[in-house]
DOTORSE-62599 format. One line per 5 residues: number of its first residue (from 1); their letters; for each residue x, y, z of C-alpha. Coordinates in steps of 0.05 Angstrom, whole numbers. Example, Ala and Ser with C-alpha at 12.3 -4.5 7.8 and 13.67 -1.06 7.14 Angstrom:
BEGIN
1 = AS = 246:-90:156 ~ 273:-21:143
REM end
This chain:
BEGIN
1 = XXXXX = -22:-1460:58 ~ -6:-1443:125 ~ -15:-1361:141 ~ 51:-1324:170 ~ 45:-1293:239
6 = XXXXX = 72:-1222:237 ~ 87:-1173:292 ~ 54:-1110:295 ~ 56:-1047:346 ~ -11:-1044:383
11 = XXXXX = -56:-1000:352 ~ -115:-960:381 ~ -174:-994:343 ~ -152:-1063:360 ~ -162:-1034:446
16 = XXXXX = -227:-1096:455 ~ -203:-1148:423 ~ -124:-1143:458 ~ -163:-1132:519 ~ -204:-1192:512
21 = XXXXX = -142:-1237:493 ~ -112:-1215:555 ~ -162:-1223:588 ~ -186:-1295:569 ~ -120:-1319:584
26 = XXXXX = -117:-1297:653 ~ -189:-1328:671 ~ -158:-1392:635 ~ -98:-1393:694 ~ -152:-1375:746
31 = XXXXX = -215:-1396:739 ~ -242:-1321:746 ~ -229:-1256:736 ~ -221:-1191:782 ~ -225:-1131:739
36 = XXXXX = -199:-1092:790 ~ -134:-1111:773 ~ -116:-1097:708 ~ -133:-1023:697 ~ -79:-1016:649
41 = XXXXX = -118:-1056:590 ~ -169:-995:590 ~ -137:-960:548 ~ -70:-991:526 ~ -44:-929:476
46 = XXXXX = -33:-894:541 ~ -14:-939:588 ~ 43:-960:541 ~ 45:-895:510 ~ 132:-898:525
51 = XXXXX = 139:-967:521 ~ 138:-1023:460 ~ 70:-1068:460 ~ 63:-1115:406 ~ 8:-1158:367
56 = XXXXX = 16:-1222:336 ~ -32:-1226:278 ~ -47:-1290:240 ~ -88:-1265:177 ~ -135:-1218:205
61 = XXXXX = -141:-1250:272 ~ -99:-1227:344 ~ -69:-1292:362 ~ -18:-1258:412 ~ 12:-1196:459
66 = XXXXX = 72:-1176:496 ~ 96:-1115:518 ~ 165:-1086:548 ~ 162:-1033:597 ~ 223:-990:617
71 = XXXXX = 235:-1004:684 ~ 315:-964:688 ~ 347:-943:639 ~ 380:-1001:634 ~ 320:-1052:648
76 = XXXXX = 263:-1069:608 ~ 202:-1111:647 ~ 158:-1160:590 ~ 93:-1153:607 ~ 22:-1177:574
81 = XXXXX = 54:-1237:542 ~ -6:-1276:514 ~ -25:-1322:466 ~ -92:-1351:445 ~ -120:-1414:472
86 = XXXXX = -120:-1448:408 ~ -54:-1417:380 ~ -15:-1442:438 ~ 46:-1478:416 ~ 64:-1460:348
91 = XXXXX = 114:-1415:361 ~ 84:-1351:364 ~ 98:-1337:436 ~ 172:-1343:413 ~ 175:-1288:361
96 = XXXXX = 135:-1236:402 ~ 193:-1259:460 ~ 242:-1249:402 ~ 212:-1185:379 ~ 207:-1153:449
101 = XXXXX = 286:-1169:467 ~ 301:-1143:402 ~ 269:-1080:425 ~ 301:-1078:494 ~ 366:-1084:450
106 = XXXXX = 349:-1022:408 ~ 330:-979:473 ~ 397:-1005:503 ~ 373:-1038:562 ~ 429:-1091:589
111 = XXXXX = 377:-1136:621 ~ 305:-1149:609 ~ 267:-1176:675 ~ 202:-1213:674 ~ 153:-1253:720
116 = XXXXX = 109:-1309:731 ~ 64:-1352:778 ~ 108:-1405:799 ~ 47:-1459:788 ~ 47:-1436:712
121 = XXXXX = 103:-1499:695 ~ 95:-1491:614 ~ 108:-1420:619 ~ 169:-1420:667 ~ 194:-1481:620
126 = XXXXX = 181:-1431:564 ~ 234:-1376:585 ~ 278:-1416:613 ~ 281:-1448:534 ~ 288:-1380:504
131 = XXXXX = 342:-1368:551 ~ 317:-1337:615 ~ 348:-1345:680 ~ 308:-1344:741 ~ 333:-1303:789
136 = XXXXX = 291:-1314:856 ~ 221:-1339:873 ~ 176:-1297:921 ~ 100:-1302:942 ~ 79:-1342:891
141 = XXXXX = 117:-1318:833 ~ 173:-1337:796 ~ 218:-1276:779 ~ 268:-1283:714 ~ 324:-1251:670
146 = XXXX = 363:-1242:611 ~ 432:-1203:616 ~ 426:-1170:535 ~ 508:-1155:553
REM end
């Protein structure tokens, strides 16, 4: 029997193991890790105290993150998207995507915004298949859109 994935706000108590999630991904794409960079996975209940962060749960296991940020009040920023190693490529990076643009939708935001390393080809294939456009590339990075109308 396969287990469903549901979407869940972040909560508090589940702060270590988002962090580490995060975390594990991003010494994945780099082959290390500077934690002076990412002081907003301290504590993410304030960080993104304004702003929507999810959790993909598979049973009782994290298997993913995202997060949209208010940027305007028209533009949302996803942020944090992440998803397990071994959970890669089942479709769970597509319903947190789904579930975050469904919240950009419900604040009213007309575009969400995103961005990338532009050596990450899976990931900028990714968006561009859920139907981001990208708008410009600049040190490094790949920079995206989606016009919500």
């Amino acid at each position: 029997m396969v287990t469903p994935i549901v979407i869940l706000p972040f909560q508090p108590e589940n702060q270590e193991d988002v962090k580490k999630l995060i975390l594990a991904g991003l010494v994945e794409h780099w082959g290390k890790l500077d934690p002076t960079k990412n002081p907003d996975l301290n504590d993410i209940a304030k960080t993104y105290a304004q702003d929507v962060f999810f959790v993909a749960w598979e049973g009782g296991k994290i298997v993913g993150t995202g997060a949209l940020v208010q940027r305007t009040d028209e533009i949302g920023e996803i942020v944090r998207m992440s998803v397990a190693k071994e959970m890669r490529l089942k479709g769970i990076g597509k319903l947190i995507l789904q579930s975050l643009i469904q919240a950009g939708q419900s604040k009213g935001y007309r575009n969400i915004i995103l961005e990338t390393t532009s050596t990450w080809n899976e990931v900028i294939e990714f968006y561009l298949r859920c139907g981001f456009q990208i708008t410009h590339e600049q040190d490094g990075d790949v920079y995206f859109k989606m016009d919500l109308g």
